[in-house]
C-alpha positions, 0 to 999 in steps of 0.5 A: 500500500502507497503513501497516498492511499496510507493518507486517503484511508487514514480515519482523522485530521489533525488540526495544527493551528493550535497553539500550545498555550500551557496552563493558559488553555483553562482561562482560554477555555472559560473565556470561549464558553462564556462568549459561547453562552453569550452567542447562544443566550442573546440571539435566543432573546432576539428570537423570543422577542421577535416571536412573542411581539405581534408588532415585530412580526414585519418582514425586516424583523422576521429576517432578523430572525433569521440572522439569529438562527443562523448565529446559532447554527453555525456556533453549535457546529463550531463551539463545542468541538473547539471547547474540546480541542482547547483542553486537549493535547491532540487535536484530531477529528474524525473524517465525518466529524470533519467534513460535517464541520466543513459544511456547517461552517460553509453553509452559515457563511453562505446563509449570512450573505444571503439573508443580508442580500434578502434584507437588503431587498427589504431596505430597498422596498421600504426606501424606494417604493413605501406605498408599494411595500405591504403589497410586494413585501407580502407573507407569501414573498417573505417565505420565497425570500427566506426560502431562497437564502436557506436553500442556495447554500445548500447545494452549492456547499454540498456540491462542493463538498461533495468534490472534496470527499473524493479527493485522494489525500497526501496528508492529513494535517490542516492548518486551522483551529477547525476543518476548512474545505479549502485546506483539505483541497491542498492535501489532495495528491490528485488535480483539484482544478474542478473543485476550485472551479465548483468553488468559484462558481459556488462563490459566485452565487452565494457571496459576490452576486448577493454582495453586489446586489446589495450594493446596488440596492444601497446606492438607490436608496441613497439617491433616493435620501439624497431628495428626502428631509432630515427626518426621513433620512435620519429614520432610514440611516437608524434601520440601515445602520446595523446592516450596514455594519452586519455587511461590513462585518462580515466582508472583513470576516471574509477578508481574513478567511481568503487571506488566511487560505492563500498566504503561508501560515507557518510565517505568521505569528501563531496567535495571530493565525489563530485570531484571523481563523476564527474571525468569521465565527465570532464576529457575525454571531457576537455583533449581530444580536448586539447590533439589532437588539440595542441599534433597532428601538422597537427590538430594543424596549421589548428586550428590556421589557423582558427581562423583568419577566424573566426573572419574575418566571424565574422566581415563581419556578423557584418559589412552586419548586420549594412548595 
């Protein structure tokens, strides 16, 4: 048996990027799963508030929503497998494991640019054409909307998975703190011009068409503002400043990720490495609840309304709990 088919068979990766921080892995370790909770329990309140307040049932609010679920799929598949890896002296994953990470991850960072390009969609009406907004912005519309952010994705990150699987591998070591398509495509003894091309295309639909989508969709509302009052266009800068900083957000998660994959990480500083891998699963999920649930009023004053609620439930638990 050759080298390559000793690798191509071989059952785990093993993710490199790790640093060996010592005793320092136990502070690393708390502060991951507190922004971790923190990730889960703001955009779980962003959810309740959101399903409970027969007000906030719009279209932009319900594709808040959307940024929320999403914020939590793509943490619980990166969290808990690198909580793990931070507290243990080897880090290898599995093959399934791996390419299961791949396509979570893939596909939330796909999800992200979708749901932003169908919220941008929704700014555009509500700017450029109000008096046509509840007519095309209907029930009906904002399912196809959703639907079409959820379900792009997943045929294009599966496809390229897909190529991926069938690789021959020469290697098994990926320099990431969790398993990427595109260092798993470098491991490969065989030509990978396919899958690049599949991931291009898949690229293209997902991140650069919605992206210059949204672009447009941006310079209209401006030249629209541009013959508006103060007022109205302080009232759109309020319910357009948050996405605009979701899209900022995440084009420079992005940034990090591509430069991440096409420079040599050995030359970089370790921590460095470490801090520019995880950019685009920490950024969106940690600032998006923060952004739409303290920037948007109407989000704002029902979260706040909450939490005395909450703790009021709280103690009424307690209190039938000791009865």
């Amino acid at each position: 048996m050759n080298v390559t088919e000793n690798y191509t068979n071989m059952f785990h990766f093993n993710l490199t990027l790790f640093v060996k921080i010592g005793s320092f892995r136990y502070p690393a370790f708390v502060l991951c799963l507190l922004m971790f909770a923190f990730i889960v329990s703001a955009n779980i309140i962003i959810l309740l508030v959101i399903s409970q307040e027969r007000t906030l049932h719009e279209p932009m609010y319900m594709f808040i929503a959307l940024l929320s679920v999403n914020a939590l799929y793509g943490s619980t598949g990166f969290f808990p497998r690198f909580l793990m890896d931070l507290l243990s002296d080897t880090h290898l994953i599995s093959r399934p494991a791996c390419f299961t990470q791949i396509y979570i991850i893939y596909t939330y960072a796909s999800y992200e640019m979708t749901i932003l390009s169908v919220m941008a969609f929704d700014r555009y009406v509500a700017v450029c054409e109000p008096l046509h907004y509840h007519n095309k912005m209907t029930h009906e519309k904002v399912c196809i909307l959703s639907a079409f952010a959820w379900i792009m994705p997943v045929f294009s990150v599966a496809t390229c998975l897909y190529l991926t699987i069938r690789l021959p591998l020469c290697g098994n070591k990926i320099l990431k703190v969790y398993c990427a398509g595109w260092s798993v495509g470098k491991l490969s003894c065989a030509s990978t011009l396919i899958l690049h091309i599949a991931s291009l295309l898949a690229a293209v639909v997902t991140v650069f068409l919605p992206l210059i989508y949204v672009l447009y969709t941006y310079c209209q509302i401006v030249i629209v503002c541009r013959k508006m009052s103060s007022e109205f266009k302080s009232k759109v800068f309020q319910t357009c400043l948050p996405h605009i900083i979701s899209l900022l957000s995440y084009c420079f998660a992005v940034f990090c990720d591509v430069v991440l994959n096409r420079i040599d990480v050995k030359k970089l500083n370790p921590y460095f490495a470490v801090i520019l891998s995880l950019e685009m699963v920490l950024i969106p999920p940690v600032l998006n609840p923060l952004l739409y649930g303290l920037t948007l009023p109407e989000i704002r004053k029902h979260i706040f309304r909450m939490i005395p609620w909450l703790k009021k439930h709280k103690l009424e638990q307690k209190m039938t709990y000791h009865t």
